[in-house]
VOKOL-886844 format. One record per residue: residue number from 0; x, y negated, z negated of N, C-alpha, C in turn; residue in one letter. Coordinates in Angstrom, 3 decimals, decimal comma. Atoms other than C-alpha are relative to their C-alpha. Example, Ala and Ser with C-alpha at 12.3 -4.5 7.8 and 13.67 -1.06 7.14 Angstrom:
BEGIN
0_0,890_1,190_0,000_12,300_4,500_-7,800_0,900_-1,200_0,000_a $
1_-0,820_1,190_0,060_13,670_1,060_-7,140_-0,770_-1,090_-0,730_s $
//
This chain:
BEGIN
0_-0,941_0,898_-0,702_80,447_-32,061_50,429_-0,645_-1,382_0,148_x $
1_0,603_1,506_-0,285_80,087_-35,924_50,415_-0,247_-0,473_1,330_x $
2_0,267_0,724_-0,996_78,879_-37,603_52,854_0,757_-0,876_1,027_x $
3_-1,162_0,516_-0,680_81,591_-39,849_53,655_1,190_1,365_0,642_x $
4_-0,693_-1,135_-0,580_83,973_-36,570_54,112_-0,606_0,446_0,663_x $
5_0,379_-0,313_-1,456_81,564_-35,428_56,749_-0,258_-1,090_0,802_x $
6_0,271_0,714_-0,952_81,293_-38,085_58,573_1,473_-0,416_0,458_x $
7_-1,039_0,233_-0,106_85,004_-38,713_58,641_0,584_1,467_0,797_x $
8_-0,077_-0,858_-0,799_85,056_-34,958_59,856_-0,443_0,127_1,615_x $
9_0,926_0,685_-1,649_82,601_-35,910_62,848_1,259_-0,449_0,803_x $
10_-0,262_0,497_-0,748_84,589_-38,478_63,707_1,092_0,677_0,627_x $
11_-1,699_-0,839_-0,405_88,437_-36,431_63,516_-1,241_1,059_1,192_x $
12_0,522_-0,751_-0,765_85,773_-34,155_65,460_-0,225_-0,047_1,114_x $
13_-0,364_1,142_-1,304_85,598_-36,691_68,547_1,023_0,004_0,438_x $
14_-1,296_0,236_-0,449_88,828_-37,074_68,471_0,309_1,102_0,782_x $
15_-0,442_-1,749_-0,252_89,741_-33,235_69,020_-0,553_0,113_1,241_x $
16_0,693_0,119_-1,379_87,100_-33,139_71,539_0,555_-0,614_1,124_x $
17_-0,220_0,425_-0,963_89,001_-35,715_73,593_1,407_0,733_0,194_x $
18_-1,089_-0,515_0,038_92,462_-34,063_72,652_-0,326_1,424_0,675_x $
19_0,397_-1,232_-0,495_91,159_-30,943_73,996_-0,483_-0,272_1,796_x $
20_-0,250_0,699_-1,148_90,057_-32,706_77,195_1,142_-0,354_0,748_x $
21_-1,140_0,706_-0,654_93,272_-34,278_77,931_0,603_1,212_0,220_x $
22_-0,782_-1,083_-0,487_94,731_-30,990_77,756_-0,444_0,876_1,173_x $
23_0,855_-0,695_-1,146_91,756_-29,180_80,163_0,699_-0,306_1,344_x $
24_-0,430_0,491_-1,344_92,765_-31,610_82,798_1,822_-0,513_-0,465_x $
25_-0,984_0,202_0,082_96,452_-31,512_82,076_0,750_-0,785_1,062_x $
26_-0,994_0,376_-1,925_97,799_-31,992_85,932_-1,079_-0,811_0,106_x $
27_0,718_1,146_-0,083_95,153_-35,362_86,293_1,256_-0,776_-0,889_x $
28_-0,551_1,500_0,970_96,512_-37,164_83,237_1,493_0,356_0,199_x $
29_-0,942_0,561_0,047_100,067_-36,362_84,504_0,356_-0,804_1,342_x $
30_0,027_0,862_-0,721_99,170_-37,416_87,913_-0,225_-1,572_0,151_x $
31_0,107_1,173_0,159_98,006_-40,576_86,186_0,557_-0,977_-0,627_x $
32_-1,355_0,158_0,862_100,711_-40,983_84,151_1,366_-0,563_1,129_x $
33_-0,773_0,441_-0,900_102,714_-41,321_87,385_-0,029_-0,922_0,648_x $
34_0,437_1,362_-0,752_100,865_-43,423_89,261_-0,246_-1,235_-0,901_x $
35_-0,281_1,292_1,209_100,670_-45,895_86,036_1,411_-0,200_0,015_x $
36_-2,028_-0,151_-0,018_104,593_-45,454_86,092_0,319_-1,181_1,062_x $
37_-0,252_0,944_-1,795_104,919_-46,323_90,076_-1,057_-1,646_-0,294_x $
38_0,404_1,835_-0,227_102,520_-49,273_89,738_0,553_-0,261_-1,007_x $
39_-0,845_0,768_0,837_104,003_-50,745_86,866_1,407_-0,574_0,684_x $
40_-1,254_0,624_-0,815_107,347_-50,537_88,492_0,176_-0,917_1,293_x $
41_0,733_0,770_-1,801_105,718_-51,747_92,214_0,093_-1,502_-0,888_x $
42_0,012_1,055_0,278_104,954_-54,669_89,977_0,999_-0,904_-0,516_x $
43_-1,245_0,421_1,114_107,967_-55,244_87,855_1,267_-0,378_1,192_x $
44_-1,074_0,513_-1,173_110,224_-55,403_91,375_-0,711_-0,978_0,489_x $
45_0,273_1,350_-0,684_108,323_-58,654_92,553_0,658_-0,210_-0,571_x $
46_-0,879_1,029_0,108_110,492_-60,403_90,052_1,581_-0,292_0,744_x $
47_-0,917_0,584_-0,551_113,525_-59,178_91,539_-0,142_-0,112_2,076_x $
48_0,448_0,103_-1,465_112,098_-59,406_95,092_-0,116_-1,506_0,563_x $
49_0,291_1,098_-0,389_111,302_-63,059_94,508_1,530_-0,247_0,069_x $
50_-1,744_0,501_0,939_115,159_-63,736_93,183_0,766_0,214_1,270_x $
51_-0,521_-0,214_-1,187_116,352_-61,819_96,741_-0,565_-1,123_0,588_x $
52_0,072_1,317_-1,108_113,998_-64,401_98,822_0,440_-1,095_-0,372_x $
53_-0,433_1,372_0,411_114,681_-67,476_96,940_1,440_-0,208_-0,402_x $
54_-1,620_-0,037_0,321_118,394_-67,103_95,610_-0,210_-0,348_-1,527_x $
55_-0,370_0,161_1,392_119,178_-68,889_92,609_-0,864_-0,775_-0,623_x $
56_1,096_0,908_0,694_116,261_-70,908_92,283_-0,984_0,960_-0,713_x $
57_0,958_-0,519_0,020_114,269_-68,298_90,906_0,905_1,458_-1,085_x $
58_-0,281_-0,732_1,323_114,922_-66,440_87,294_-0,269_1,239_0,489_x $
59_0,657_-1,294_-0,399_114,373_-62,381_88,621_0,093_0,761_-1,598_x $
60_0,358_-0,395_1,304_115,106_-61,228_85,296_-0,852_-0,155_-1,152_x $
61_1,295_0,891_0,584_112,667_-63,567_83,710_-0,783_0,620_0,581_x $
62_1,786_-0,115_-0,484_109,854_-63,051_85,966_0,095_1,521_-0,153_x $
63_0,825_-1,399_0,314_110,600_-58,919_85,602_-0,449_0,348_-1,186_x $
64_0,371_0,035_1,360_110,356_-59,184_82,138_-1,717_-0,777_-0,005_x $
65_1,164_0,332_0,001_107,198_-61,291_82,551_-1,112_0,359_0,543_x $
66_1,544_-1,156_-0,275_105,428_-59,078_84,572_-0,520_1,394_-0,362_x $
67_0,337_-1,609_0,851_106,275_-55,730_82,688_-0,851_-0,273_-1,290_x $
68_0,622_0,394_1,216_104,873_-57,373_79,479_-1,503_-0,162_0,824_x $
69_1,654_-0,102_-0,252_101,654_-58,091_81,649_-0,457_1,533_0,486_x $
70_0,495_-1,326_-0,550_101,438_-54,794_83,125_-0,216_1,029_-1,167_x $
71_0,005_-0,568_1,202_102,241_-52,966_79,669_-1,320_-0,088_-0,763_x $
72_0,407_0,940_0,574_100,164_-55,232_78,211_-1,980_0,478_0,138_x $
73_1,511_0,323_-0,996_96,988_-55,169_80,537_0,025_2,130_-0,081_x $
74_0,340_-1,925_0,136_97,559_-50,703_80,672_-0,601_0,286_-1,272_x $
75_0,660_-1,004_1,165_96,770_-50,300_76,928_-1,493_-0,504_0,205_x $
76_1,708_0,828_0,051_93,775_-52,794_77,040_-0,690_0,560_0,751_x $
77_0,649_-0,751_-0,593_92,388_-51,018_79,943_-0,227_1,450_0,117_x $
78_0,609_-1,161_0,555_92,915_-47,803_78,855_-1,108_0,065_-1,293_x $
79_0,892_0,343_0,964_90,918_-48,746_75,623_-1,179_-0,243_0,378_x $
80_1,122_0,170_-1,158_88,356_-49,883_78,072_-0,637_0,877_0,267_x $
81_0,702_-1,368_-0,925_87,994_-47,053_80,170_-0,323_1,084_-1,075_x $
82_0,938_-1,525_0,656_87,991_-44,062_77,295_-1,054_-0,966_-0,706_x $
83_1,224_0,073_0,103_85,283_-46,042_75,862_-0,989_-0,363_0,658_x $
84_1,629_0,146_-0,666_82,885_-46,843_77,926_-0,340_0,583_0,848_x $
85_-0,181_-1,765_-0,468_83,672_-43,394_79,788_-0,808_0,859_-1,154_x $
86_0,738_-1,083_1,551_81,701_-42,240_76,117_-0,808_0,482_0,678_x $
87_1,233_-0,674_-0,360_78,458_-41,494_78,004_0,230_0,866_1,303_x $
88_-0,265_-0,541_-1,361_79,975_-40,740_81,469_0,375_1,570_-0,213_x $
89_-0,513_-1,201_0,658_82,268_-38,201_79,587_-1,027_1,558_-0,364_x $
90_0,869_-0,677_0,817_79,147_-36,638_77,977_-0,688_0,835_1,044_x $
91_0,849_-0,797_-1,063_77,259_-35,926_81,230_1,205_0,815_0,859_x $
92_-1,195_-0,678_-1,017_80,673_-34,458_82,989_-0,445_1,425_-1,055_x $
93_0,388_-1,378_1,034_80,372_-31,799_79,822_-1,320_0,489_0,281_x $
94_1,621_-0,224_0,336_76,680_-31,428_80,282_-0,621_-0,135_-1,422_x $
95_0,025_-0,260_1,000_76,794_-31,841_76,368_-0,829_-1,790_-0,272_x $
96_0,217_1,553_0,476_75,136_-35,811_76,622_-1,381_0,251_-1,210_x $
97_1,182_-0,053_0,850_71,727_-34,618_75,322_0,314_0,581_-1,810_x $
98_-0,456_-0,660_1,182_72,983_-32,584_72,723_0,235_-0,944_-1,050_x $
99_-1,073_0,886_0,793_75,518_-35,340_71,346_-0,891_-0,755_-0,700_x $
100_0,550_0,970_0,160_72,887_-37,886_71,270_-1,275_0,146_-0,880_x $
101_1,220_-0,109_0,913_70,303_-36,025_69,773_0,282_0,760_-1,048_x $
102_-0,761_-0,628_1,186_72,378_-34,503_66,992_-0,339_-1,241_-0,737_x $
103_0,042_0,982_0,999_71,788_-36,355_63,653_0,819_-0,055_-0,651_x $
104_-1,432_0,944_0,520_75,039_-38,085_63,540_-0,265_-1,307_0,738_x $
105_0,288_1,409_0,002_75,112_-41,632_63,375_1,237_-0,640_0,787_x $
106_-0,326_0,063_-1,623_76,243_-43,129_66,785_1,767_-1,041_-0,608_x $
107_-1,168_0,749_0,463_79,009_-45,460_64,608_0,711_1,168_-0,209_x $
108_-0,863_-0,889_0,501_80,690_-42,082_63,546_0,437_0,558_1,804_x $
109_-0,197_-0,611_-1,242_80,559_-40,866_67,203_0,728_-1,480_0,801_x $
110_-1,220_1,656_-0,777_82,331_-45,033_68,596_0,794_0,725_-0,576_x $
111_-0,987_0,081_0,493_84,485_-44,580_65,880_1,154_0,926_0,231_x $
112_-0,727_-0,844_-0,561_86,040_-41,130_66,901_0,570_-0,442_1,146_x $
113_-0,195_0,068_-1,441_86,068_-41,986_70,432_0,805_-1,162_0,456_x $
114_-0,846_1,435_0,169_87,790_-45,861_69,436_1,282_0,815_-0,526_x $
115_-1,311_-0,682_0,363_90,424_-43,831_67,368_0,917_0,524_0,444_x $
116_-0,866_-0,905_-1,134_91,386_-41,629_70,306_0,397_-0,946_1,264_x $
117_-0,290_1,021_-1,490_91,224_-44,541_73,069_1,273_-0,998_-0,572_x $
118_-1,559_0,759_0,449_94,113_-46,199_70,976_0,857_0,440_-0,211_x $
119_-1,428_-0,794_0,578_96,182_-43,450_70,033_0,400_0,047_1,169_x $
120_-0,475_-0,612_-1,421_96,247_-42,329_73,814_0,020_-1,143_0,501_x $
121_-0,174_0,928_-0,449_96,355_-46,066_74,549_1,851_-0,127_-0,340_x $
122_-1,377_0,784_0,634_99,423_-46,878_72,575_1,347_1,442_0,758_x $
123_-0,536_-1,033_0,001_100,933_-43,155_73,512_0,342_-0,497_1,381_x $
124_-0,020_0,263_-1,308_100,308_-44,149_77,432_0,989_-0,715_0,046_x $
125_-0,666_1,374_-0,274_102,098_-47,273_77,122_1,341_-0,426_-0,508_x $
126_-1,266_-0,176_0,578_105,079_-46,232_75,249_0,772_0,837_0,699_x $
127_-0,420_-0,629_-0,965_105,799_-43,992_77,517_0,637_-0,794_1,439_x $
128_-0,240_1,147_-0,501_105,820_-46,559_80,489_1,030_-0,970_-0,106_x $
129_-0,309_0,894_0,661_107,213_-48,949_78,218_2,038_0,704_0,234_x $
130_-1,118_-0,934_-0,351_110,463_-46,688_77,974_0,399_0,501_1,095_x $
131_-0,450_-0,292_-1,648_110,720_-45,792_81,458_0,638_-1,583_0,650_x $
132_0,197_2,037_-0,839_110,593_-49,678_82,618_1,489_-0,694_-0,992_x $
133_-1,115_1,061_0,596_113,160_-50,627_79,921_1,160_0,551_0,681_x $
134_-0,722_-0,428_-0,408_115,420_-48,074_80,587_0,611_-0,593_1,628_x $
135_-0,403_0,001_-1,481_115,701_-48,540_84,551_0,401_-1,512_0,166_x $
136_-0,137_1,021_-0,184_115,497_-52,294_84,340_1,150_-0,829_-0,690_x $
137_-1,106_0,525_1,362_118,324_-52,813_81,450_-0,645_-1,072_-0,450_x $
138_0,391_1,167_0,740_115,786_-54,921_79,585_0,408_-0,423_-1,264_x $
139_-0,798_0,144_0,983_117,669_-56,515_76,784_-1,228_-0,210_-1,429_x $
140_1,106_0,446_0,837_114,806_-56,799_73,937_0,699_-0,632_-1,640_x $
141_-0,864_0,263_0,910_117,329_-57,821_71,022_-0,243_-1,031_-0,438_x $
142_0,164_1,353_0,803_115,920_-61,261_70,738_-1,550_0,150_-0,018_x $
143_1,457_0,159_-0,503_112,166_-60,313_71,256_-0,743_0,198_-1,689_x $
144_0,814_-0,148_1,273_109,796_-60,407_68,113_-0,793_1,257_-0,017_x $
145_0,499_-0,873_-0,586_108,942_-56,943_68,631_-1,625_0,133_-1,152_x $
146_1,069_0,050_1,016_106,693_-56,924_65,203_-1,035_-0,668_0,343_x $
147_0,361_1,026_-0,680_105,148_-59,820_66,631_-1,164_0,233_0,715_x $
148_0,314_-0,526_-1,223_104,068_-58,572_69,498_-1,060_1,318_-0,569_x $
149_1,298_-1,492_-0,203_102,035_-55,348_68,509_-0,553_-0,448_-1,238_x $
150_0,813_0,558_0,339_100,526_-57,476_65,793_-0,916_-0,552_1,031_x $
151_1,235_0,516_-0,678_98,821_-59,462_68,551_-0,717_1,028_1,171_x $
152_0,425_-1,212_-1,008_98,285_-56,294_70,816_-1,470_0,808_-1,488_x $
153_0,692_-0,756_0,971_96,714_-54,592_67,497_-1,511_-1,242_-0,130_x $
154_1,195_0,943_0,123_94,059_-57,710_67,031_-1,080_-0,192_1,281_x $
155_0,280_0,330_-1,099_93,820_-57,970_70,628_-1,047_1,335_0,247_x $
156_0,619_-1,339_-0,342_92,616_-53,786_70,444_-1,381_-0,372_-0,250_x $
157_1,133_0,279_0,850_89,578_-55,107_67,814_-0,944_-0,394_1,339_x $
158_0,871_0,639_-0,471_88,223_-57,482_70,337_-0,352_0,681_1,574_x $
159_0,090_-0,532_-0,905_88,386_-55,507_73,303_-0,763_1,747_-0,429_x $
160_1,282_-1,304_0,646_86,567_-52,626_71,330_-1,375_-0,162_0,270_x $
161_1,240_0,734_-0,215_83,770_-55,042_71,250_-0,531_0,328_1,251_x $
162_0,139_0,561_-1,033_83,418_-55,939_74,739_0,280_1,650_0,639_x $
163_0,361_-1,496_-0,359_84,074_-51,844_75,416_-0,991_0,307_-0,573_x $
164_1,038_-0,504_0,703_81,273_-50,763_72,970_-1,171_-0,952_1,382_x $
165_0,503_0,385_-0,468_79,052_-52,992_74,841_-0,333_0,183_1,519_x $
166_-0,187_-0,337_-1,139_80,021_-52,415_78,509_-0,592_1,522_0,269_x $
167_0,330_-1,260_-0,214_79,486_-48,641_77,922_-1,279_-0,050_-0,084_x $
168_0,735_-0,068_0,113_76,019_-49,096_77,586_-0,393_0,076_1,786_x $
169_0,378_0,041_-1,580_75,786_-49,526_81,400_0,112_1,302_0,541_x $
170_0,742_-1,195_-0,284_76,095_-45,965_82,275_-0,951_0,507_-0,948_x $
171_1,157_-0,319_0,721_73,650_-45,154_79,759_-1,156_-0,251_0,661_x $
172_1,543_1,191_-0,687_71,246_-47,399_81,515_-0,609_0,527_1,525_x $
173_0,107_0,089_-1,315_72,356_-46,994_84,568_0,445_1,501_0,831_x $
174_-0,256_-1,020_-0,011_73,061_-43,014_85,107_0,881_0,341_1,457_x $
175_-0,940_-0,528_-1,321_73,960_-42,781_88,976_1,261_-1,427_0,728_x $
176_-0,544_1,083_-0,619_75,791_-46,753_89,317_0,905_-0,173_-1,422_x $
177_-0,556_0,724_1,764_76,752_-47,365_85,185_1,601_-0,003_0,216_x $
178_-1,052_-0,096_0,325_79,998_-46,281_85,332_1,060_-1,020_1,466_x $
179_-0,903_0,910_-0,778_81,137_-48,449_88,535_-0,152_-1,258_-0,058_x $
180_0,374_1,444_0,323_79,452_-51,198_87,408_1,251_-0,560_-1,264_x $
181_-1,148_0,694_0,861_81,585_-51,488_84,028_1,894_-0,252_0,574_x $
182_-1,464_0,709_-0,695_84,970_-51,094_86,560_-0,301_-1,938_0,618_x $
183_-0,088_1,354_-0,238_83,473_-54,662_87,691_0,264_-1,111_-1,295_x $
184_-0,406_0,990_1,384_83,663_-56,128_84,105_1,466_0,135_-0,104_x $
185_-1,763_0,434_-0,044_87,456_-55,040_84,104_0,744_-0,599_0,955_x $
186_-0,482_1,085_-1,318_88,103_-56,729_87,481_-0,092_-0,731_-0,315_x $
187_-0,131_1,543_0,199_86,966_-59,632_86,245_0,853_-0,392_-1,174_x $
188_-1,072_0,247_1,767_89,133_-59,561_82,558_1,321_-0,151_1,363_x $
189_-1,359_-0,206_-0,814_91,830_-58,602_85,129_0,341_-1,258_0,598_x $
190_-0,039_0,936_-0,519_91,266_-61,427_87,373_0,411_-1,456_-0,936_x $
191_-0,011_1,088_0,795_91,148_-64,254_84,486_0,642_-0,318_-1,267_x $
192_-0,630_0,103_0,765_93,109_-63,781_82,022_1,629_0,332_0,327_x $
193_-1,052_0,231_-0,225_96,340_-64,207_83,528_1,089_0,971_-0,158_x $
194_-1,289_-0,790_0,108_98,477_-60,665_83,905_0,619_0,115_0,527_x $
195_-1,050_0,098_-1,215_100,312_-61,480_86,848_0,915_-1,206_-0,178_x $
196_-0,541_1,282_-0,552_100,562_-65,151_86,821_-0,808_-0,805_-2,047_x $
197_0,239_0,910_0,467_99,954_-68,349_84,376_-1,652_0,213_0,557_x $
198_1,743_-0,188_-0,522_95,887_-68,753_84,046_-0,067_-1,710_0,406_x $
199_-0,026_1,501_-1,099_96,966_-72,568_85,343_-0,288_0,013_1,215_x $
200_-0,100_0,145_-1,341_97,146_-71,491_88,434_-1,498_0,186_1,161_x $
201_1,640_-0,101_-0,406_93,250_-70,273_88,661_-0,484_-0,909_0,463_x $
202_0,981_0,952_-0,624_90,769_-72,410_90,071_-0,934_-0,399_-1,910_x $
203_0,882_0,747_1,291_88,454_-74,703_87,058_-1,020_1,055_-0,527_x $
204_1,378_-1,176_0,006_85,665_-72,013_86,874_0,692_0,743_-0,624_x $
205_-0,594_-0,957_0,355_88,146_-69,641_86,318_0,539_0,163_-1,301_x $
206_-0,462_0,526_1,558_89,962_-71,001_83,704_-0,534_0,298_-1,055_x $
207_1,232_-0,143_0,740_86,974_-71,191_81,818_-0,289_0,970_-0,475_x $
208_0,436_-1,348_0,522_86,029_-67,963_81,856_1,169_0,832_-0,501_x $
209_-1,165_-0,517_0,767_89,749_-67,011_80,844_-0,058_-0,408_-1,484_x $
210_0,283_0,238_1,143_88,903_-68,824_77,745_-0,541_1,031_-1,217_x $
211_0,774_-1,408_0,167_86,571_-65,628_76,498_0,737_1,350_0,166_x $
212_-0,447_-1,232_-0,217_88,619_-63,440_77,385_1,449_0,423_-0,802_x $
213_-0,550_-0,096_0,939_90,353_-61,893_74,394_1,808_0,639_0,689_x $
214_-1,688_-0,371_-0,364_93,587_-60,382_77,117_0,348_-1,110_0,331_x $
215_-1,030_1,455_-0,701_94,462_-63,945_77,852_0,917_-0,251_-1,578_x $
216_-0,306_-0,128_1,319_95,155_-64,446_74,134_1,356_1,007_-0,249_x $
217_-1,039_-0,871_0,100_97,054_-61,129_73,619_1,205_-0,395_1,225_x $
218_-1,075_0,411_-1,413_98,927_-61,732_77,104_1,057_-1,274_-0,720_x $
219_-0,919_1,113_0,327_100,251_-65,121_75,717_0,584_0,151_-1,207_x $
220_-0,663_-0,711_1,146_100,719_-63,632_72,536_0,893_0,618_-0,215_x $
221_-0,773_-1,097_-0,079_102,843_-61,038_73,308_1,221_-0,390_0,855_x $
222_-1,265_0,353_-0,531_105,320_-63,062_75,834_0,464_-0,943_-0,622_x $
223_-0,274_0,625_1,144_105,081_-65,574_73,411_1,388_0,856_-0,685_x $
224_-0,406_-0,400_1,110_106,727_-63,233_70,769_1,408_0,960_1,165_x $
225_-1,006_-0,497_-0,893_108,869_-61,241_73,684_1,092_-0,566_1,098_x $
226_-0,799_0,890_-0,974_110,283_-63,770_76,137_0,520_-0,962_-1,211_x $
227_-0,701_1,110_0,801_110,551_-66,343_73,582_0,274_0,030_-1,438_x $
228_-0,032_-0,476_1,170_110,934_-64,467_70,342_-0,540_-0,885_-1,478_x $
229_1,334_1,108_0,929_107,983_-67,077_68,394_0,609_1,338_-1,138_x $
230_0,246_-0,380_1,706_108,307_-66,138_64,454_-1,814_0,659_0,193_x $
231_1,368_-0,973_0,065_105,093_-63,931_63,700_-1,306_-0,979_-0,443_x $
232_1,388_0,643_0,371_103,493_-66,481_61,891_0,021_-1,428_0,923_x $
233_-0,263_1,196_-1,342_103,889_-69,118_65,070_-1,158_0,422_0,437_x $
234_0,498_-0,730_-0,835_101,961_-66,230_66,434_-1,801_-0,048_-0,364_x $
235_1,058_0,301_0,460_98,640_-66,986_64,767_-1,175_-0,321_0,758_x $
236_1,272_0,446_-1,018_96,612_-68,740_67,348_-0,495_0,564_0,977_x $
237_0,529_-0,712_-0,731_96,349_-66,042_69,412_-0,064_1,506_-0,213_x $
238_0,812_-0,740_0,802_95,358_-63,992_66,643_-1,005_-0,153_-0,799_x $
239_1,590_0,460_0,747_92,546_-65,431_64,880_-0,745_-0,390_1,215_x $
240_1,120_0,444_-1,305_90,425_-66,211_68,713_-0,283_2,072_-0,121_x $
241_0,684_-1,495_-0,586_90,519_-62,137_69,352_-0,317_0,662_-1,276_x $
242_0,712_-0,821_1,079_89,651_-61,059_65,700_-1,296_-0,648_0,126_x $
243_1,071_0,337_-0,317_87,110_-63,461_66,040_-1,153_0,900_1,130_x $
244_0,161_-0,792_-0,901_86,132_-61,870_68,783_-0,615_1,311_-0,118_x $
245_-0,166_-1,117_0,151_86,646_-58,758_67,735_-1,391_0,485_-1,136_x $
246_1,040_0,111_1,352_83,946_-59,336_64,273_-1,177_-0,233_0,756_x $
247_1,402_0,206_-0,507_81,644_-60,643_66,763_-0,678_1,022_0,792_x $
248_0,407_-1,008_-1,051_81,520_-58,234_69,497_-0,890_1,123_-0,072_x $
249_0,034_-1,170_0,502_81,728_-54,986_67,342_-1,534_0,463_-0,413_x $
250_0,972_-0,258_0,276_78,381_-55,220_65,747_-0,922_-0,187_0,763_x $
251_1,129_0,338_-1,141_76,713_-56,704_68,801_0,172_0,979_0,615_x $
252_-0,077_-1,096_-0,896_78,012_-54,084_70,689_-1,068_1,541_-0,795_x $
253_0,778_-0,972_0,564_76,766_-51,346_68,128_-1,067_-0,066_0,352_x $
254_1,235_0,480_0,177_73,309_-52,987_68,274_-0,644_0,454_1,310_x $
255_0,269_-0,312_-1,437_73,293_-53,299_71,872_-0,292_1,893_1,055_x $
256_-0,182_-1,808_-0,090_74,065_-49,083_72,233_-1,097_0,245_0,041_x $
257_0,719_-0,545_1,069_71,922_-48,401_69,716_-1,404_-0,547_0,893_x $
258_1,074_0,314_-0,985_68,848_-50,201_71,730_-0,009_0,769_1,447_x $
259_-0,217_-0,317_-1,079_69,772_-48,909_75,006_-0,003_1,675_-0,348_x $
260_0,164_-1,638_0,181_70,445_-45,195_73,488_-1,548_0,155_-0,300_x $
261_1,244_-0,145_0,425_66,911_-45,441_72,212_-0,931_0,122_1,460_x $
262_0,675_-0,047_-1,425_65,590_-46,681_75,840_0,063_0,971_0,751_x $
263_-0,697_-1,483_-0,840_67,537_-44,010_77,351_-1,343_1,347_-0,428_x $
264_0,676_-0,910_0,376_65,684_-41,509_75,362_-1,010_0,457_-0,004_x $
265_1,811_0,391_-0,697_62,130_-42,776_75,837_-0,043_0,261_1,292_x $
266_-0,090_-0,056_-1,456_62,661_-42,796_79,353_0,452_1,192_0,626_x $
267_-0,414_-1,367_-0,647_64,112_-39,381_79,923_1,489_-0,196_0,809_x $
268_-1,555_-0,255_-0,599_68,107_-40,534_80,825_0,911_0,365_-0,073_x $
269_-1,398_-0,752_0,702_69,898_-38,605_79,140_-0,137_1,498_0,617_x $
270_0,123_-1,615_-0,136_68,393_-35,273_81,128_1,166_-0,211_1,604_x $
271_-0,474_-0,320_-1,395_69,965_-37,039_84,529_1,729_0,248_-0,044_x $
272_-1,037_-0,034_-0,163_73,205_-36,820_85,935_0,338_-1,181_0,864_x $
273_-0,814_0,697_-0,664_75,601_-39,119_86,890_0,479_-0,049_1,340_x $
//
């Protein structure tokens, strides 16, 4: 058997592993499934909440449409987030971290599974959602660039792979804090890249650091192509910043692992627990 066909087995082998997971804890992921539901919707009634206080000055159909696209929007990206850089956390919940790590499979075949599955069950999450929210809200999508739109969500996945590959290294590192530390890197994406509101409205500092941040991009990308139904190739400029992105991250991130799995190993952190 070639080489490439086992390593392509590995990875479908990751995958399974997490598909087999999701099913273990069945009643979790539908409790979380709900509560992604309810907040989404919690969020999606400010628009018409503002439209009741203000009257007619104030678009409610607009702004619910503009905040389901951020909430949609901002759920896959952070699920993509969380199952990866949950890779090591995951490992010590199994007791299986040592094992994984000291198996001679090559740690890109073991991302790559674990990237494959954080998008399927990203995109799966969010279609789900997505369909609940249209339905109830009678969102009319008939003029929206829907193609559009999950082009810059799909570019937007690349660069946020990165910036997950990388992040996960912090429970590695960090065995009993790692994994609450990387929820502070998504607070701050959250905070600055604009899924509530315009990133105008930030403070100068802020701004700034919305710049970097490959969901500001997708975010404008995607209401771009949905509120205002932009042509695909309009849609460009906030698809070439997060592939960028995305080319840069990916291998730094590998690199970065790949050093840190090594430290780990020298050091004896892969025997503790989380």
């Amino acid at each position: 058997m070639s080489t490439t066909v086992q390593q392509i087995q590995a990875t479908y082998a990751f995958m399974e592993r997490n598909v087999n997971l999701v099913k273990r804890y069945w009643a979790w992921e539908l409790v979380w499934l709900v509560y992604s539901i309810a907040n989404s919707l919690s969020v999606s009634y400010i628009g018409l909440g503002m439209e009741s206080l203000a009257g007619a000055e104030v678009d409610g159909r607009f702004l619910v449409l503009y905040l389901v696209i951020g909430t949609l929007v901002w759920r896959y990206l952070s699920l993509i987030f969380i199952w990866i850089t949950e890779i090591i956390q995951i490992e010590r919940w199994e007791g299986t971290i040592e094992y994984t790590l000291m198996a001679p499979i090559r740690r890109v075949v073991h991302m790559a599974g674990q990237t494959l599955f954080a998008v399927v069950y990203g995109t799966i999450f969010t279609a789900i959602i997505l369909f609940v929210t249209v339905n109830l809200f009678e969102i009319d999508l008939s003029k929206a660039n829907l193609v559009g739109s999950v082009l810059v969500m799909a570019a937007g996945s690349i660069s946020f792979i990165g910036i997950s590959v990388m992040a996960s290294v912090l429970p590695l590192l960090f065995p009993e804090r790692g994994a609450q530390m990387t929820h502070i890197v998504i607070a701050i994406l959250l905070l600055v890249s604009g899924v509530y509101y315009p990133v105008t409205v930030l403070p100068d500092a802020l701004q700034k650091l919305s710049v970097i941040s490959p969901a500001t991009y997708v975010l404008e990308g995607v209401r771009q192509a949905m509120l205002e139904g932009t042509n695909t190739g309009a849609l460009w400029p906030f698809i070439w910043p997060v592939l960028i992105m995305g080319v840069i991250a990916i291998p730094i991130g590998l690199w970065v692992f790949e050093q840190a799995e090594r430290y780990a190993k020298r050091t004896g952190k892969l025997a503790r627990n989380g």
